[in-house]
C-alpha positions in Angstrom: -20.6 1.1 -15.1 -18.8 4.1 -15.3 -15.5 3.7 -16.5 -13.5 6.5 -16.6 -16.2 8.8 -15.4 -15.7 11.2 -12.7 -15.9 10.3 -9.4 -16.8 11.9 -5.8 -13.6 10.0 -4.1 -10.1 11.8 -3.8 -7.3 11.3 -5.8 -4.8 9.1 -3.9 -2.5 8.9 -6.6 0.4 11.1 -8.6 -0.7 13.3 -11.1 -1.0 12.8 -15.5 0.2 14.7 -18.0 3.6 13.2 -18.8 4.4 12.8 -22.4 3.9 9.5 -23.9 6.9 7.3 -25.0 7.8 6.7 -28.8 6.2 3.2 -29.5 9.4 1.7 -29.7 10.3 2.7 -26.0 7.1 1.2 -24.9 7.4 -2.1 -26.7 10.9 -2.5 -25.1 9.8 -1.9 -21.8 7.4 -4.4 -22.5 9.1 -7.1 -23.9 11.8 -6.5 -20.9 9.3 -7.4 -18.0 7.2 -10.2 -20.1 10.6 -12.0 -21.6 13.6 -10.7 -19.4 17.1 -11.8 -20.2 20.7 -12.4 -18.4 22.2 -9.0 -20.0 19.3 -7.2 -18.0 19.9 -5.8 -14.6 16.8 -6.7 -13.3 16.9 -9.8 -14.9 16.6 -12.3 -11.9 13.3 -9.8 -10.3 11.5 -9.9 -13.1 11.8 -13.7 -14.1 10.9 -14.8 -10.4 7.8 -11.8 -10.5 6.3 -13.2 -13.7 7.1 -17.0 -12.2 5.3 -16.3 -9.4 2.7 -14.3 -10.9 1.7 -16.7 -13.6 1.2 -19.0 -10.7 -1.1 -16.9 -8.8 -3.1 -15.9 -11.8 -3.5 -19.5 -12.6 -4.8 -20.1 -9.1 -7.8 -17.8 -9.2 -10.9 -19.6 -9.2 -13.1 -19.2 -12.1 -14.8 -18.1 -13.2 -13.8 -14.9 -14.4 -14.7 -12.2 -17.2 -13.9 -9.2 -16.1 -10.6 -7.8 -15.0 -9.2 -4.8 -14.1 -5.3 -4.1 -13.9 -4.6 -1.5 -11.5 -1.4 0.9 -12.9 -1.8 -0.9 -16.3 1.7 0.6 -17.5 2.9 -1.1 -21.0 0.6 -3.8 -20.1 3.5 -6.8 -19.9 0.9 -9.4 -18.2 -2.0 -9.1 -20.0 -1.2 -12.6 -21.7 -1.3 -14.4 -18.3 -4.6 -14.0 -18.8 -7.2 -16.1 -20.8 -7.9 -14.7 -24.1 -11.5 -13.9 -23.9 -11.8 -11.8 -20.7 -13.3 -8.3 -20.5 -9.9 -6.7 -19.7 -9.5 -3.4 -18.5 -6.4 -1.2 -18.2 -6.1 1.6 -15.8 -3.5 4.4 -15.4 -3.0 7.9 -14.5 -1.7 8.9 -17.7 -0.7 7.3 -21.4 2.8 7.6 -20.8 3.2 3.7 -21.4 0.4 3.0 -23.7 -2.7 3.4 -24.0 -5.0 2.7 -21.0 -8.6 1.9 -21.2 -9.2 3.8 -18.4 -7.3 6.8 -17.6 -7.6 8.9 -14.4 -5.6 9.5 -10.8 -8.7 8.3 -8.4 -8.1 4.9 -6.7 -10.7 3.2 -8.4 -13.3 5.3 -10.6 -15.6 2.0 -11.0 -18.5 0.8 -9.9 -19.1 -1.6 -6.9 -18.4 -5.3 -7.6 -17.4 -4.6 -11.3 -14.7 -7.6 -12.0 -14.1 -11.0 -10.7 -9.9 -10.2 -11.0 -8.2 -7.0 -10.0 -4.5 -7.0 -10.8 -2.1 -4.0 -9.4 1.4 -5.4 -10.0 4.3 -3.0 -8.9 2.3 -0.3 -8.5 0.4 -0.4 -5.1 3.2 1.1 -3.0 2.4 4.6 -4.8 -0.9 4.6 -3.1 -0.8 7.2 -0.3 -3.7 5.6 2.1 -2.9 1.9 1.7 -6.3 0.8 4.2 -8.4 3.1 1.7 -6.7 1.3 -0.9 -7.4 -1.9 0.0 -11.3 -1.2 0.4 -11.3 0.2 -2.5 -10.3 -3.0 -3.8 -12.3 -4.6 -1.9 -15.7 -2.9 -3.1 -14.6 -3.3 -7.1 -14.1 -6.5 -6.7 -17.0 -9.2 -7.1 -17.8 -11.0 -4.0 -15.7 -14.4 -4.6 -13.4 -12.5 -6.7 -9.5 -12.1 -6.1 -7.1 -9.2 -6.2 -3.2 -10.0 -6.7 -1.3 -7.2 -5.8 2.9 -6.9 -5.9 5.2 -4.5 -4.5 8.5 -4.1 -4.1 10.9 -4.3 -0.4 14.2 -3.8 -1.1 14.5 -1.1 -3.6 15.4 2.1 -4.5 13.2 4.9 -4.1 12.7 8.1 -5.7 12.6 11.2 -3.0 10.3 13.0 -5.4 7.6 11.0 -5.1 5.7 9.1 -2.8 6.2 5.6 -1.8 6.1 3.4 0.8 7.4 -0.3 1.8 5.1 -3.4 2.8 6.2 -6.5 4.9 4.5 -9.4 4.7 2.8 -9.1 8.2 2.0 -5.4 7.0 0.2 -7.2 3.8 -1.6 -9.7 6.1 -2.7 -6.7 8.7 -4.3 -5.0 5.1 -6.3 -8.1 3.8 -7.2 -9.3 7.4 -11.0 -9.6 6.6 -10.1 -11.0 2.9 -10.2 -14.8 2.7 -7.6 -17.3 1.7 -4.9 -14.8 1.8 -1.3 -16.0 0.8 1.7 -14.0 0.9 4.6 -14.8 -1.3 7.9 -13.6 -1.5 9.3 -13.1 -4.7 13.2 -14.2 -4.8 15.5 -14.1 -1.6 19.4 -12.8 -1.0 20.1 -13.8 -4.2 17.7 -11.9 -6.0 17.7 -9.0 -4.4 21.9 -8.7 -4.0 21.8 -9.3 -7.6 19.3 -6.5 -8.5 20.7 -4.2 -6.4 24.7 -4.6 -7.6 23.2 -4.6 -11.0 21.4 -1.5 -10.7 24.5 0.4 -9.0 26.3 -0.9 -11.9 24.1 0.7 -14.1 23.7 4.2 -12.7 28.4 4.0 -13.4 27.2 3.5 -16.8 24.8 6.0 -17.2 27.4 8.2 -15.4 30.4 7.1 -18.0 27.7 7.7 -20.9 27.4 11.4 -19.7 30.7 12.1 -19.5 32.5 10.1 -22.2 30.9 10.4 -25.5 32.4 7.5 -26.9 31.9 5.4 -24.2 29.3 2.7 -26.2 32.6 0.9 -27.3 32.5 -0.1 -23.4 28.6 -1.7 -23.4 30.2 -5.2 -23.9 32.1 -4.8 -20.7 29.3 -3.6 -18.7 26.5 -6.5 -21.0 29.4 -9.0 -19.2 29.1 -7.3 -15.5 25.1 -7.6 -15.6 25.4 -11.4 -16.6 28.0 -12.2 -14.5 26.6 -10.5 -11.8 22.9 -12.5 -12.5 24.4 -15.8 -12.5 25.8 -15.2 -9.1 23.1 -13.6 -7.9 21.0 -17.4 -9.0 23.6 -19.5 -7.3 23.0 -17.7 -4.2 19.7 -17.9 -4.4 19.7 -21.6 -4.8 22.4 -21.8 -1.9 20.5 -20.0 0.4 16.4 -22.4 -0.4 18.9 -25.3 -0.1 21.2 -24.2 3.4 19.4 -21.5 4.9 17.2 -22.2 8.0 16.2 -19.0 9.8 13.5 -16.6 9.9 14.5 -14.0 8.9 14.1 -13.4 5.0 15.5 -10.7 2.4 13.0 -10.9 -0.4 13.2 -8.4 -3.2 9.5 -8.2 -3.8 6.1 -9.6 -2.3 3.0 -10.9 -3.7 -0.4 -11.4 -1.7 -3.5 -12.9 -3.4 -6.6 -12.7 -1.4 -10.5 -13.4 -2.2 -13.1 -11.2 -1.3 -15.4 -13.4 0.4 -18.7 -14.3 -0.5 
C-alpha cells in the first residue's frame, strides 16, 4: 500500500504549504466541532452534523479496520470511531495537525484499501466531483461505505474553489453505489441561525479592527450568538412539527453509500 507515495493521478485539490497553527489554535478548533456550545456561531450546524454523523457511522456494517478520513483537518471525529481501527488521516498540508498522509492527489492509495472512507466538510473543494467519487469508489473495499458531508447554504470564499451539492445532485454521483441515503443536516432553523450568527460575527471582527478596546463588548455579542441559537432551535422544531412542503432549506447534506459487493 502506498500511502503517501507519489501517484500517476492529477491533483484535484488546493495546494500545501500553509503554516501550521500553534497547538492551542488547533485543539480549539477541535474541541469547537467535537463539543460545540450555545455562545458559538455555528453552534446549531455543528451539533446536528456530529448528531447525524455519529448516526451514520454507527450504521456501517462491520466489519471494519481500516479507515481513511478524506481532508482529516484537526481530526474532531476520530472518536466516532471504534478504538482499535487502522485509522488514517489525509490532508493537503499540516496546517491542522498532523496528518498521516499528506499530499493534494484525490486519493494517493491503493485499490480497495479500507472498509470506511470519511470526507466530512471537505468534498465540495474537489474540482471533478464524478472523478471524485470513483476515486472513492476504487479505495474503498467492495462492501465498504464512504460518508461524505458538504455544506448548501453557506458562504463561500471567491479565492478558491468550491461548489454546492443538492441532494438529487448527491444521488446522480453515487447512482451505481448501493443503499444510498441522503440526509439533510438541520432545516430553516439551522441554517437562518448560522447564517445571522456568522454576519454577526464578521460586525465583530469589524469593531475589533477598529476599536481597540472593543473586548469589553464580547459579552454583548457571547449574548447575540446565544440568543440568536435558541431561536434559530425553536424554528427548527416549528418548522419538523408544522411544515408540509417539498421544498427544504437544509444547511448541510450527508449521503452514505456502500460500494457493492
Amino acid at each position: 500500500m502506498r500511502w503517501g507515495a507519489p501517484s500517476p493521478r492529477s491533483a484535484t485539490i488546493g495546494t500545501a504549504g500553509t503554516e501550521p497553527l500553534a497547538p492551542a489554535a488547533i485543539e480549539e478548533i477541535r474541541r469547537s466541532r467535537r463539543h460545540p456550545v450555545p455562545l458559538q456561531k455555528d453552534y446549531l450546524h455543528l451539533r446536528v452534523l456530529l448528531h447525524d454523523l455519529a448516526v451514520a457511522i454507527a450504521a456501517v456494517p462491520a466489519p471494519v479496520h481500516d479507515v481513511l478520513d478524506v481532508f482529516c483537518g484537526t481530526k474532531p471525529y476520530r472518536d466516532l470511531l471504534p478504538p482499535d481501527v487502522r485509522y488514517v488521516g489525509l490532508d493537503i498540508d499540516d496546517r491542522y495537525g498532523e496528518p498521516e498522509v499528506r499530499s493534494t492527489d484525490f486519493l494517493p492509495f491503493d485499490d480497495a484499501s479500507f472498509d470506511l472512507v470519511l470526507c466530512i466538510e471537505g468534498f465540495h473543494y474537489v474540482s471533478d466531483a464524478g472523478h471524485g467519487v470513483a476515486e472513492l469508489r476504487r479505495v474503498v473495499r467492495p462492501g465498504g461505505t464512504a460518508i461524505l458531508t458538504v455544506p448548501l447554504m453557506w458562504e463561500y470564499d471567491r479565492a478558491t474553489f468550491e461548489s454546492r451539492y443538492t441532494g438529487h445532485d448527491l444521488r446522480a454521483l453515487f447512482d451505481s453505489w448501493e443503499d444510498v441515503q441522503v440526509v439533510e443536516n438541520g432545516g430553516r432553523g439551522v441554517t437562518w441561525a448560522t447564517i445571522t450568527a456568522d454576519t454577526v460575527d464578521l460586525l465583530e471582527q469589524g469593531v475589533a479592527r477598529r476599536l481597540p478596546a472593543s473586548r469589553v463588548l464580547s459579552p454583548l455579542f457571547a449574548a447575540a450568538y446565544l440568543t440568536i441559537n435558541a431561536l434559530g432551535a425553536q424554528i427548527e422544531r416549528a418548522e419538523r412539527r408544522f411544515a408540509q412542503t417539498t421544498f427544504a432549506l437544509p444547511m448541510n447534506l450527508l449521503v452514505r453509500a456502500r460500494r457493492p459487493a
